[in-house]
N, C-alpha and C positions, 0 to 999 in steps of 0.2 A: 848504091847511090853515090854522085861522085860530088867531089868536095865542093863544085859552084850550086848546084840544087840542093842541095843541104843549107847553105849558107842565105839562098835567098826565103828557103822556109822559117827560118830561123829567123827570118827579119820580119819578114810577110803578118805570118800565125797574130802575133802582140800586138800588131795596129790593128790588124782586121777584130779581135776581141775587144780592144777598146772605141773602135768604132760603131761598132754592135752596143754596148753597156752608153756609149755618150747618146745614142739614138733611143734606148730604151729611156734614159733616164727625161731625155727630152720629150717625149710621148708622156711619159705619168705626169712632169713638171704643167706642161700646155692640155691637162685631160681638160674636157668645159663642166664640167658636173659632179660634185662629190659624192661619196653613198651615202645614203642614209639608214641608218639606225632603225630597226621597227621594234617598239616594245609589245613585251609578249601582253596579253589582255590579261586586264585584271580581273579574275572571276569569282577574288574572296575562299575563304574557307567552308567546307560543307557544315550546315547544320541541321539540326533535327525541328521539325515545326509542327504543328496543329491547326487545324482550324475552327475557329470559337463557333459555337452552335449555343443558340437563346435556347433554353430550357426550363422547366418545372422540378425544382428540385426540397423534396423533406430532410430538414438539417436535425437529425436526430444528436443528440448528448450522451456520448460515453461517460462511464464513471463506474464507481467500485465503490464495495462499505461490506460492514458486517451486518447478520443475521442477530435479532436481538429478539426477547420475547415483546408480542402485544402489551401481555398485560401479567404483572408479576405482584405475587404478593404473599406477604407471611402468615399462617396460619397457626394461630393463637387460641391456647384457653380462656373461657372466658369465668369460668371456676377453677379452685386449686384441691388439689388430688393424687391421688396413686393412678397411674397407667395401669392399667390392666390389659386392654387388649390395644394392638394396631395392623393396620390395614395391612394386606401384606405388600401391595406394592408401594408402601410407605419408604421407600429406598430412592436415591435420584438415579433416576428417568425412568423410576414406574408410571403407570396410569392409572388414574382414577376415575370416575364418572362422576358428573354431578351431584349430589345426596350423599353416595358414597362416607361411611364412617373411618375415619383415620385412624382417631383415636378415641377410646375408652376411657372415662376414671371409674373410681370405684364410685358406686355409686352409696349405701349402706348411711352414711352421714345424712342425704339426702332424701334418702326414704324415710329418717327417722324425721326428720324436721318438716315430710310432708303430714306425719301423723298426729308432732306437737301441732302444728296449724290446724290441722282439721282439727283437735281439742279447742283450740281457742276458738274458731269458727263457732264452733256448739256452745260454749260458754256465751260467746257474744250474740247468738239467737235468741237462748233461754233468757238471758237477760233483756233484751228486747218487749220477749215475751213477757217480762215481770212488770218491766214500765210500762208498757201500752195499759195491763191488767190495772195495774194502782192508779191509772190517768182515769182511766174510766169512772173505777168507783169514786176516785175525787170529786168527777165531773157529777155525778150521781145525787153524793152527798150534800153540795153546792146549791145543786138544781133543788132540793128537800128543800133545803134552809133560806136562800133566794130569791127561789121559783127563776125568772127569765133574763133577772141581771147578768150579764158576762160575768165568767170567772176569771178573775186574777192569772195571768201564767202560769204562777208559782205553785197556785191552787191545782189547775187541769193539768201541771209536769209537764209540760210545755218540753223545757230543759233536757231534763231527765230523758226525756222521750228520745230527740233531737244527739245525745250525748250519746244514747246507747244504739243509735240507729249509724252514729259514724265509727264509731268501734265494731260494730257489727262488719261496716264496709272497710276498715283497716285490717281487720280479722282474714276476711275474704281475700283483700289484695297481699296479705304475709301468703295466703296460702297459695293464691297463684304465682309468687315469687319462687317459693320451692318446690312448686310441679317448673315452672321456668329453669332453676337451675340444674333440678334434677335432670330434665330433657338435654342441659346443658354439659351434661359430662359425656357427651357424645361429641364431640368434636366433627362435624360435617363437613365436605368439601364443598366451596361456595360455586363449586363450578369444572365444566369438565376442563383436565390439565393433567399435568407431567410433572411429579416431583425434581427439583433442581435441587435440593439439600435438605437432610433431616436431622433433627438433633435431640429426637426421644425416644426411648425403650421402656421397656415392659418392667414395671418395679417401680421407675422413677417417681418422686415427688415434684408436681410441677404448681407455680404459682398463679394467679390469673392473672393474664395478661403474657403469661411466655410466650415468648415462639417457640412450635414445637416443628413447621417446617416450611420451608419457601417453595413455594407452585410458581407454575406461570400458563398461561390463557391456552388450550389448545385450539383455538379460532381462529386464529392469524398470527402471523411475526408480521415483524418490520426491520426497514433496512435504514439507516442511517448514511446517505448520498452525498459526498461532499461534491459540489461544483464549483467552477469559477464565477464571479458575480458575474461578469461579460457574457456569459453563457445563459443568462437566464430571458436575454432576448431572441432566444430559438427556442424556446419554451412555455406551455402555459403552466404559471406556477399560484398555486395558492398564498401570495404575497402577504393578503391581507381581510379587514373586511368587508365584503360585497354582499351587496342584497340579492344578485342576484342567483342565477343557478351555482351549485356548488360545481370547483374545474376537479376534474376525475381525468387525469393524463394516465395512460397508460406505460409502464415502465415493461421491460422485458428482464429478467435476470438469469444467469448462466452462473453457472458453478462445475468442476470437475469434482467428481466421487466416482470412488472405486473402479480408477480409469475411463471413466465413459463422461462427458458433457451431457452435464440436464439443463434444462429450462425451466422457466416458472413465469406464471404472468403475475403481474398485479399492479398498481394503480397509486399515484403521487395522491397524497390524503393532508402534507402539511408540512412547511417551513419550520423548521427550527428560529428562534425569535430574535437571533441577531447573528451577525458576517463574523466569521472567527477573525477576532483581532491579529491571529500568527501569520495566517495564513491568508486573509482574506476571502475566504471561500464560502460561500453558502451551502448550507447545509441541508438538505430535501429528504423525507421520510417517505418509503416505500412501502406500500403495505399486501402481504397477501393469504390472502384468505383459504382453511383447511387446507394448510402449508403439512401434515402427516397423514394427509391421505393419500398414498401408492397409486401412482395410474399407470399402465403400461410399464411395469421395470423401474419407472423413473423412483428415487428413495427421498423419505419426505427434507424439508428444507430446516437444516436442523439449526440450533439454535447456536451463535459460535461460526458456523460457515462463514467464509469469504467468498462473495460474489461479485461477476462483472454483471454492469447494467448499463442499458439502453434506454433514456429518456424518449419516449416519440416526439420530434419534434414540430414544429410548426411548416408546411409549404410554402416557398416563395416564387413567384411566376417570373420569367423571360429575366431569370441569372444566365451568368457564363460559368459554365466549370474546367479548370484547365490544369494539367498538371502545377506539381509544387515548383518544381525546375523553371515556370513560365517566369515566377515574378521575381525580381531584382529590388536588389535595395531602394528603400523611399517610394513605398509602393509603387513601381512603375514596371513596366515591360515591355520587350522590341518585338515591333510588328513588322513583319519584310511585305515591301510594298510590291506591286507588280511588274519593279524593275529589279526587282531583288535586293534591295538595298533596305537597311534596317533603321527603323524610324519609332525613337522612345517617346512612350507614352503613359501618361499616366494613369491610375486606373481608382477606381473603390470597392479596396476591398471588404467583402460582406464577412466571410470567415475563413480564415485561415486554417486547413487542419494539417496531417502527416503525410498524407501523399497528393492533396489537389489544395485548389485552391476557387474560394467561388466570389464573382464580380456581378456589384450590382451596376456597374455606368464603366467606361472607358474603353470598353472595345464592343464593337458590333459585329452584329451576325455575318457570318464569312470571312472575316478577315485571319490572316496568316498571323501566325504567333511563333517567334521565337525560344525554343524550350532545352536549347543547347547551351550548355555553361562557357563563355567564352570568357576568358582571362582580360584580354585587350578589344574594347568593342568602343565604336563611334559612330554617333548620327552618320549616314549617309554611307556607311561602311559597305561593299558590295558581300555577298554571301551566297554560295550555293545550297537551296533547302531542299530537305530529303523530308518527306512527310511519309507516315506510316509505313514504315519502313521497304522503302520502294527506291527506284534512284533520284538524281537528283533532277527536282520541278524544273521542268522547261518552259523560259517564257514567251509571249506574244510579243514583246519586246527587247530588242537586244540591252542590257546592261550598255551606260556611257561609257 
């Protein structure tokens, strides 16, 4: 290339570039219209939702207690003596039956003092015999001497008579006391039961009125229920007294033994007579009946177990029930309306439990319920809902 075409490139190139850049920058400087910005659509955060359904729903009462006997009681001499013999399931948690003899005393004391009575008896007949005999020939004598004037009492032994006819009858009742006590050194079981403790042997000198050992009812136990007072308007309870029919609620009670879950039924029979001051809780008695009788494997319902129980409780017609996740502090909870946007609402609630929660007023049938835990949440908030685990509800309406 020779030195003049060099030279005019060299000049050329630098304007023609900045003629070019003055021309562009004149085109952007004169555009007629700026761009505009599009923001992206706000379409909120996915949540999880439900939709409320009016229902019939029975609010039964959990609760726990122990196993205690029916009916407990200590059995006592009611004469004092030497043991002699005793029953052999005189041990705790033997059985006895009914009649059943426990305990023996000697009896020897009591024979003798049935044979002093029978003496006195005879004593007090013969004499009987002797006043009536001398009343007569009184009367006899009188009538001689007399003829139809009444005799004197004192004359016909009136007294005498009268004296010896009630010792006759003290005679009698000495001797029915010592066939009574003598029968009484048998010691009887007042009923059928299970020895819980005994505290007499064979030899012992025991006095009347000892205890010689504590039974309890084999008929029934009962169960000792503690509840919350708030708790006893989902239940019928025997509060107090009514004329009318007696309430007979049905309890359910479950216990684990020797690995396996048993059942038992049986039936609220009575209040304890005031709210424990600690605790505040009410206290409900469970009762059930031929609690040692075996059915099926199941083993009897012994006394000491710890059981869980099931008050049945009362039905309520057209509640909502909704998970526990639905409601939000101040009883309220968000309902996403059909533009998907979440709209708080207040509600009333009927019962609170562990995993749901049930409404008697504040949301109606059909409507979308919010059951997702949001941290930062506001009226009118957009939301994507997922219900039953599906993707997210599409609507008839686009979100604003």
């Amino acid at each position: 290339m020779n030195r003049p075409l060099r030279l005019t490139l060299q000049i050329l190139l630098p304007l023609v570039v900045l003629a070019g850049g003055a021309a562009l920058a004149w085109r952007i400087a004169n555009r007629p219209n700026e761009p505009k910005l599009a923001a992206p659509p706000q379409r909120g955060p996915l949540v999880r939702t439900t939709v409320a359904r009016t229902t019939d729903v029975r609010l039964d009462v959990p609760t726990q207690g122990t196993v205690e006997p029916f009916r407990t009681m200590v059995v006592a001499a009611e004469v004092g003596g030497r043991v002699t013999t005793i029953h052999p399931e005189l041990r705790p948690g033997g059985f006895f039956a009914e009649g059943d003899v426990l305990v023996e005393l000697d009896a020897t004391d009591f024979d003798l003092a049935i044979v002093q009575q029978e003496a006195a008896v005879a004593r007090a007949e013969l004499r009987l015999l002797q006043e009536r005999a001398e009343a007569d020939a009184a009367v006899r004598a009188w009538q001689d001497l007399e003829g139809d004037r009444a005799a004197d009492p004192l004359v016909s032994r009136q007294p005498q008579v009268a004296d010896a006819e009630k010792s006759l009858a003290s005679a009698r009742a000495m001797l029915e006391q010592a066939r009574l006590d003598r029968r009484r050194t048998q010691v009887r079981a007042p009923l059928a039961g299970r020895v819980r403790s005994a505290s007499t042997e064979v030899g012992q000198i025991v006095q009347p009125g000892q205890g010689l050992a504590v039974v309890f009812d084999l008929a029934a136990v009962e169960a000792r229920l503690a509840i919350p007072a708030s708790e006893a308007a989902f239940v019928d309870l025997p509060l107090g007294v009514t004329d009318g029919p007696a309430i007979d609620t049905p309890v359910e009670l479950t216990a684990d033994f020797a690995g396996e879950r048993h059942r038992w039924q049986g039936r609220i029979v009575r209040t304890e007579g005031e709210i424990d001051r600690r605790t505040r809780q009410l206290t409900v008695v469970a009762r059930v009946d031929d609690p040692f009788v075996t059915r099926e494997g199941r083993p009897p319902l012994l006394v000491g177990m710890f059981v869980q129980a099931q008050i049945r409780g009362r039905t309520f017609a057209d509640v909502v029930v909704l998970p526990r996740a639905a409601l939000r502090p101040g009883d309220q909870v968000w309902i996403v309306d059909a533009e998907h946007r979440l709209r708080r609402r207040d509600v009333d609630v009927l019962r609170l439990e562990r995993d749901r929660i049930v409404l008697r007023g504040g949301v109606r049938e059909g409507e979308v319920v919010c059951v997702s835990p949001l941290e930062t949440v506001t009226d009118d908030m957009p939301v994507r809902p997922i219900a039953d685990g599906a993707g997210p509800i599409e609507s008839t309406t686009a979100p604003r």
